[in-house]
C-alpha positions, 0 to 999 in steps of 0.5 A, a space after each residue: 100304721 097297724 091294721 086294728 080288728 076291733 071286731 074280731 078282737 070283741 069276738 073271741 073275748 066274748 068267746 072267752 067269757 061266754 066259756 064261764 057260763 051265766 051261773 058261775 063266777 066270770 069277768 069282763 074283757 075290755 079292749 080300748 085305745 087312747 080315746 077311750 074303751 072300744 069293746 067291753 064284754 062280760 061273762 058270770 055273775 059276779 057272786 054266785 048264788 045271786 043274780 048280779 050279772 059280772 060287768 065291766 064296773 064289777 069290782 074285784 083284786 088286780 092281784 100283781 097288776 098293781 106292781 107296775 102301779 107301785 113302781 110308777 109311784 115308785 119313779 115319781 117320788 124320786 126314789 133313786 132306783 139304785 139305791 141298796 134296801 140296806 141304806 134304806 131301811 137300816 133299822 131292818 138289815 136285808 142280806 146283801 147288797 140288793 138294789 131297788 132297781 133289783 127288788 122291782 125287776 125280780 133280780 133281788 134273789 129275795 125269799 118270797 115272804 108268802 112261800 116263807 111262811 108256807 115252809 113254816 106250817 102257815 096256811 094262807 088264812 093266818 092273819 100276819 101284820 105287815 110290821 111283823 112281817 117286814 121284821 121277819 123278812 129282813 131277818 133272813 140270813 141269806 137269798 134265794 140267789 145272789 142280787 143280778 144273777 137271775 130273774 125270779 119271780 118275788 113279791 117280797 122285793 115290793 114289800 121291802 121297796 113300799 117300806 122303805 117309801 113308808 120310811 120316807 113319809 110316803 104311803 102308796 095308798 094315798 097316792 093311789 087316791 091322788 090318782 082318780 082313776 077308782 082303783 083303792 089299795 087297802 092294806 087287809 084283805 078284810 078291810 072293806 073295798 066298796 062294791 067288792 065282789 068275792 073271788 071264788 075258788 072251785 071246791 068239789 061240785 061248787 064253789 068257796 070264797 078266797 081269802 087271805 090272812 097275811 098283810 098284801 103290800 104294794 106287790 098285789 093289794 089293788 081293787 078296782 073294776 075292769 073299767 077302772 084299769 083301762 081308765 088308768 092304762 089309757 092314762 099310762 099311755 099317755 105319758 112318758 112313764 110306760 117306756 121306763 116301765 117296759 124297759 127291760 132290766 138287763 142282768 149285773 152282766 149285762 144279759 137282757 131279760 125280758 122283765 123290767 119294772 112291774 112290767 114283763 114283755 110278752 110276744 104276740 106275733 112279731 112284737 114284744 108288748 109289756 103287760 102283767 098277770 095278777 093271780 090272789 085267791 079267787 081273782 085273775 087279772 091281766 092286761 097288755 099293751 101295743 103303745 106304737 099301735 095306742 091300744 090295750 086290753 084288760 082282763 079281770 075275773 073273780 074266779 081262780 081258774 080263769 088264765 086271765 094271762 091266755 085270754 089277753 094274749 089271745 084277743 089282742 092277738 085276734 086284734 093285731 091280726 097275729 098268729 101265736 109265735 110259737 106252738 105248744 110243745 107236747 112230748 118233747 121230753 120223757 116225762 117224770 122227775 128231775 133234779 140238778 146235780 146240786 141244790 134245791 132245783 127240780 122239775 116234773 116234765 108233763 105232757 105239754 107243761 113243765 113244773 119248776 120248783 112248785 110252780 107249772 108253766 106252759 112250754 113252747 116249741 122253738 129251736 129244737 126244744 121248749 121255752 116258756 112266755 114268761 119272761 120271770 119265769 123264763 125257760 129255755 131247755 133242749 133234751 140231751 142224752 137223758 138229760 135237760 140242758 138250757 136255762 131256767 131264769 136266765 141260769 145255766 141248767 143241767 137236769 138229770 132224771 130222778 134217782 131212787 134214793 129212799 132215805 132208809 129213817 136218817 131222816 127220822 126224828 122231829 124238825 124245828 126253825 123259829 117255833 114251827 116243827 114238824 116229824 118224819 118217822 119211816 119215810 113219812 112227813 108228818 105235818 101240822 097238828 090236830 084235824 090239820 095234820 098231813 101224812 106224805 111219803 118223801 119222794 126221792 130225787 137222788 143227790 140227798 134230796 126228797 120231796 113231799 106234800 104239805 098245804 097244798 104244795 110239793 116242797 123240797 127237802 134238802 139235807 145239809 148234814 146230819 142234823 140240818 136240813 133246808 125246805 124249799 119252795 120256787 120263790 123261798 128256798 133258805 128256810 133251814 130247820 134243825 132236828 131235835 
């Protein structure tokens, strides 16, 4: 039997959100077992510039918390799980022969649809419908990888999945009704949600609210309050649907991962527990669950720097009595820029973090080199030589430091895919237009590879031949623009 410490565990989830102060945006930490909710602390208010303390009823975005809501949708339609989304949508052909299964567990390979549009000039806020961009995805010639070969993370796989369910007659925003449990899945993030409050993210000294234009899906458009999500993760424990969840969706060779439908497996002490993060402009969300033990936690905020992911591990840590299973890794590797011998991978080595492909991950010492928790982002990586060799989403890597390689204006000259352009001229990207313009110099990485900075991203800048050349970010690495 395990020793729960409900007391301790209600402690450092009050530390945590005592942290956002009584005037800023904040979030509530819940702790609960199969009887009911057990401790529920808040911190912040839930907008800013009013009075309205953040609670456990406060209703925010659960961003990805909502995958493994779907796949439970998914399950109990009888969707069978190894069906191709090319036999399911065959009014919108998807390259390859990628499996529901694979979709749902981040083994598609698809292209991310948000990165996609980014590698196009569109900023977040642009408004875009979901028919228009179920059409341009499927009209992608190729994946970032091929169907089975690694876990990457892709809200795309969900999109395609809730299609199809649509193309059957079955909306998962009437399912989620059917639930009872308060959580709502609007289409639009300017459609009304009852009770909303608005996410925040930190600009200068204060604050603005988040938004996003493109149409969520079923990868993250649930709303709902703290009280809501332990509700119905009291609910999942009950059944027999949480162990098809958690279980691991091995490789096409049999490799385990830890990923398995909408659910990934953290490590908190000696056990390996299934949760999910959320993460939407302005909202941080996160939960995780010991089914031996009954018991879970969750954590909703309505601020774009709270790691809603660390909070969850830490109290249910203090609840399981357990240490951190690894320390943090600092210094392990000269830090700079790397970047495999071939292809679009590189990665920027900090002090105690790692940056794949625009996308920063907190790293772990074990085995004489570094790993990372997350097991759809998994990192495992050893210094050799100059060299970092190891696997980053169960792919065999090997990165070399950086080179030197000015692109000397061979690349000089306007770029163009499916209308969106943009000018290089002197070793410079010229991006956008108007007061959005953006200036960044091309970085070199060696091997015929540069990165720059457009949007808020680093974006690779791959050349292909002479008048070909591929951007690429961590989940959408196929978008291809030709020069004028």
């Amino acid at each position: 039997m395990t020793l729960l410490h409900w007391s301790a565990a209600a402690e450092r989830a009050q530390a945590s959100c005592d942290l956002w102060g009584r005037d800023a945006p904040g979030g509530a930490v819940l702790g609960f077992d199969r009887n009911g909710i057990r401790f529920a602390v808040a911190g912040g208010v839930a907008r800013v510039g009013e009075r309205g303390a953040f609670t456990a009823d406060t209703v925010v975005r659960w961003a990805s918390v909502t995958k493994h809501v779907f796949a439970c949708f998914v399950l109990e339609s009888g969707l069978p799980l190894d069906s191709t989304l090319g036999s399911l949508l065959p009014m919108h052909p998807v390259p390859g022969a990628v499996t529901v299964r694979q979709a749902l567990a981040m083994q598609g390979g698809l292209p991310d649809t948000r990165e996609m549009l980014t590698l196009l000039g569109l900023p977040a806020e642009v408004e875009t419908r979901a028919a228009d961009l179920l059409a341009f995805s499927c009209g992608i010639d190729r994946l970032n990888a091929d169907p089975g070969t690694e876990v990457a993370y892709s809200n795309a796989g969900y999109r395609l999945v809730e299609a199809a369910q649509e193309a059957r007659g079955l909306r998962f925003a009437d399912w989620v009704a059917r639930q009872g449990h308060g959580m709502v899945a609007p289409d639009y993030w300017a459609e009304p949600v009852a009770h909303l409050a608005p996410g925040h993210v930190p600009k200068g000294e204060g604050w603005v609210f988040g938004g996003q234009g493109m149409h969520l899906s079923a990868a993250g458009s649930l709303a709902g309050s703290a009280t809501h999500l332990a509700q119905w993760l009291m609910h999942l424990m009950e059944g027999g649907r949480l162990t098809t969840l958690a279980a691991p969706v091995p490789l096409r060779d049999g490799r385990n991962t830890g990923y398995g439908l909408g659910m990934r497996l953290t490590r908190i002490g000696k056990r390996l527990l299934p949760g999910h993060g959320g993460a939407q402009s302005g909202y941080r969300s996160a939960f995780l669950l010991d089914p031996e033990a009954g018991v879970g936690v969750c954590v909703v905020s309505n601020r774009d720097d709270a790691d809603a992911s660390d909070i969850a591990e830490a109290v249910t840590g203090a609840l399981l009595g357990a240490s951190p299973a690894h320390q943090p890794a600092r210094n392990w590797a000269p830090t700079g820029l790397y970047v495999a011998e071939t292809g679009n991978l590189w990665a920027e080595v900090r002090t105690a973090t790692i940056v794949v492909r625009d996308a920063e991950e907190k790293l772990f010492a074990a085995d004489g080199g570094v790993i990372s928790h997350a097991p759809q982002s998994e990192i495992r990586l050893k210094v050799s030589g100059k060299a970092l060799v190891g696997a980053i989403g169960h792919l065999p890597v090997r990165l070399l430091p950086a080179q030197a390689e000015p692109a000397a204006g061979a690349l000089d000259g306007w770029w163009e895919r499916d209308g969106a352009a943009f000018r290089i001229q002197n070793d410079h990207v010229q991006w956008g237009a108007g007061p959005r313009r953006e200036v960044s110099p091309l970085v070199p990485l060696g091997g015929g590879r540069w990165l720059f900075s457009a949007l808020g991203r680093r974006i690779c800048l791959r050349r292909l031949d002479g008048d070909r050349i591929e951007l690429s970010l961590g989940r959408a690495r196929v978008i291809e623009y030709a020069r004028l």
